[in-house]
C-alpha positions in Angstrom: 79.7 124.7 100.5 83.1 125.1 101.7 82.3 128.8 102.7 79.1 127.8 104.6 81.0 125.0 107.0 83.7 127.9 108.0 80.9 130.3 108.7 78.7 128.0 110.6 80.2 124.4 111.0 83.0 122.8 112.6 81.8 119.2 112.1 82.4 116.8 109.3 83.2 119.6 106.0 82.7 116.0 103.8 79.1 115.3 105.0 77.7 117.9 102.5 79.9 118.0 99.0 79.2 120.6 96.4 77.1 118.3 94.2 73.3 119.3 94.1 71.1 116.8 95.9 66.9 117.1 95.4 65.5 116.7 98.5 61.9 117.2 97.8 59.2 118.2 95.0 55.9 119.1 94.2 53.4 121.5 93.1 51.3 123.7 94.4 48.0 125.7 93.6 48.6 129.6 94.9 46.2 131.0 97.2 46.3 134.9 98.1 45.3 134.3 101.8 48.2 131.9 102.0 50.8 134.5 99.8 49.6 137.0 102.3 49.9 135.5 105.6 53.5 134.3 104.8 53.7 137.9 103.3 52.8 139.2 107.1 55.5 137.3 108.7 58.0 138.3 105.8 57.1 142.3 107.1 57.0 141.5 110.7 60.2 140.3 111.0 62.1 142.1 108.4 60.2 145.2 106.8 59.2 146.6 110.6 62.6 146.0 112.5 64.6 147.9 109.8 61.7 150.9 110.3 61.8 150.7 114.2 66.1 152.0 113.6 64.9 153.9 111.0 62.7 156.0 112.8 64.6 156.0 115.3 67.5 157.9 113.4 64.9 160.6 112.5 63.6 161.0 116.0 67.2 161.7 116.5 67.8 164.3 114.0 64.5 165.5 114.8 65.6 166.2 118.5 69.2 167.9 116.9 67.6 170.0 114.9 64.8 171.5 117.5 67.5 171.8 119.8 69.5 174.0 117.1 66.5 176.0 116.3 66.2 177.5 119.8 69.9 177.3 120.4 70.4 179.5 117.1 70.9 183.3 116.9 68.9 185.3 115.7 68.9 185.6 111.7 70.8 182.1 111.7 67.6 179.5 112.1 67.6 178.9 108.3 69.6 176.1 108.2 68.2 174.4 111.4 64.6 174.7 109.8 66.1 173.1 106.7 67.4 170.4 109.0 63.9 169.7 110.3 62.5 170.1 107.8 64.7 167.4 105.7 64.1 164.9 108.5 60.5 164.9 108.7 60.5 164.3 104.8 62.7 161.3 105.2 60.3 160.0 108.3 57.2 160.1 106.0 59.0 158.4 103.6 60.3 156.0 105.6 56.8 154.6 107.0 55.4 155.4 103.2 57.1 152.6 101.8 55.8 149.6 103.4 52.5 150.9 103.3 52.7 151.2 99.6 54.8 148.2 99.1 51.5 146.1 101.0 49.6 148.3 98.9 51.1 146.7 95.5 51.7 143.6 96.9 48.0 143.5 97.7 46.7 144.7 94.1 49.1 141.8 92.7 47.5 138.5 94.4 44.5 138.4 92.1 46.5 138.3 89.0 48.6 135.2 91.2 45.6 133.8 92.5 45.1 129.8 91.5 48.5 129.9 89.5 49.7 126.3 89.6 53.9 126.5 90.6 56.7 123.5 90.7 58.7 124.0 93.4 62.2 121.8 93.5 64.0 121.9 97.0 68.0 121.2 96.5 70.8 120.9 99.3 72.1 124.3 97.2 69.4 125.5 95.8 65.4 126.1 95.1 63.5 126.3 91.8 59.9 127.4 91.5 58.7 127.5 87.7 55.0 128.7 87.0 53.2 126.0 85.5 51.5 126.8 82.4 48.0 125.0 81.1 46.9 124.9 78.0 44.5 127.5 77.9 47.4 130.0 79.0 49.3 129.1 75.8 46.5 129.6 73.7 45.8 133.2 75.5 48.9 134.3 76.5 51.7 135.7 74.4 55.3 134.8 74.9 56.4 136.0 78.5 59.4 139.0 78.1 62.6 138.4 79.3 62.4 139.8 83.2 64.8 142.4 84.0 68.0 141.6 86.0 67.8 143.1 89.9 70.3 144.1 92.6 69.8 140.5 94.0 70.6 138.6 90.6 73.8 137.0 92.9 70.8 135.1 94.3 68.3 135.0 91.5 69.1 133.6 88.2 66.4 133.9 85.8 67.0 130.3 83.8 65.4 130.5 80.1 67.8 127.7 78.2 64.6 125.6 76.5 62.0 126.7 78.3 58.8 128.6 77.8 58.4 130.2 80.8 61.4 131.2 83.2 62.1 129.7 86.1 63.3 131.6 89.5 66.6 129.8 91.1 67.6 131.0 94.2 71.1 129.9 95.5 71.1 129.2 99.4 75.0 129.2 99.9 74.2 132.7 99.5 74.6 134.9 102.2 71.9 137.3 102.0 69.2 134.6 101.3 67.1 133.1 104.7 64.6 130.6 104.9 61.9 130.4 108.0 60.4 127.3 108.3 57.1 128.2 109.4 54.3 125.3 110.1 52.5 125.7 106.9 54.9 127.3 104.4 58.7 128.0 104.1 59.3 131.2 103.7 62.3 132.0 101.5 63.7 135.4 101.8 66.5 136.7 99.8 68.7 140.3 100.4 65.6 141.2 103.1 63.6 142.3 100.5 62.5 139.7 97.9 60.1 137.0 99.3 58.8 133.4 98.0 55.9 131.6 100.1 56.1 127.7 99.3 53.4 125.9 101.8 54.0 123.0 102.7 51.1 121.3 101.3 53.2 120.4 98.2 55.6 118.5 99.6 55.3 114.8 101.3 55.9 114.5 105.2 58.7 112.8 104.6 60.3 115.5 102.3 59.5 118.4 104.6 61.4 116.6 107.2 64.5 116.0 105.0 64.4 119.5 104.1 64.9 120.7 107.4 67.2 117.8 108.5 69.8 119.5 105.9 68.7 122.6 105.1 69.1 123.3 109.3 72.9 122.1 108.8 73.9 123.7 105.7 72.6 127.2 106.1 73.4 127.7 109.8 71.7 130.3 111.5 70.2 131.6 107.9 67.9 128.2 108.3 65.0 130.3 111.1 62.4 127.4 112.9 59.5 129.3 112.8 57.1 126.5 113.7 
């Protein structure tokens, strides 16, 4: 934690040691209206303000290349019209993939729906692991191992001795923000991946731990949403 009390804290660098302290537990049933209002906020305040500078930018190029066009001599507009041409390809791209993304995310809460998840809140980390009842191991074949991703500095896949594999997600990380919204904490990592935990699985008195240190260690990546 050394890193995190240079970054965002001058006060006492012993009050939080390296050492892995639980500060709440519990389980939780998922619910897609739930998944998808926390998935809402998630777009609002990351997804959308990336696409606003986006389209910007291509506004911009858009403009440039118009301007070339009728600034261009005759015989010479063909690399202009590429230029426009390029640039209104990258805008519909641009405001095609969140659409899609909702699109997938959407067609992927049935298959979640009524799941039952363990969620583990530490002073360095959070651990969710899909609980599995016994009806799914009689139906279900042995889950594959899941691929590694560009945000495995964040997300370790942990398999050692058990059945299904749990998601860890290391908060002394800098890409990784959590909102603390009134329901749910919403625990984003690299802007792009996104974990919904409501609140409803935790006691009072955990929630209020949680954001007591979680506030302290993580700095400005800790976002009071309430």
């Amino acid at each position: 934690m050394g890193i995190l009390n240079e970054m965002f804290g001058d006060g006492d660098k012993e009050q939080y040691t390296a050492q892995s302290e639980l500060l709440a537990k519990g389980s939780y049933e998922s619910r897609s209206e739930e998944i998808l209002s926390g998935y809402k906020i998630f777009r609002k305040k990351y997804v959308f303000k990336s696409l606003v500078w986006k389209i910007l930018l291509v506004l911009l190029a858009l403009a440039s290349s118009v301007m070339m066009i009728m600034t261009a001599e005759e015989g010479n507009e063909i690399m202009p019209v590429f230029c426009l041409l390029i640039s209104i390809s990258v805008g519909a791209w641009f405001i095609s993939q969140p659409i899609n993304n909702m699109k997938k995310f959407r067609s992927g809460l049935e298959v979640l729906e009524r799941t039952v998840y363990d969620a583990e809140i530490y002073t360095d980390k959070i651990k969710i692991s899909m609980v599995q009842t016994e009806q799914q191991e009689a139906e279900e074949a042995p889950p594959e191992t899941p691929e590694q991703t560009e945000a495995d500095l964040a997300l370790d896949g942990e398999n050692a001795e058990e059945e299904i594999p749990a998601t860890v997600i290391h908060l002394d990380s800098p890409i990784v923000d959590l909102l603390d919204k009134e329901d749910m904490f919403i625990l984003v990592v690299k802007k792009a991946y996104v974990f919904i935990i409501p609140k409803r699985a935790f006691a009072d008195d955990d929630i209020q731990k949680v954001k007591e240190k979680l506030s302290a260690i993580m700095g400005i990546r800790f976002k009071n949403e309430s």
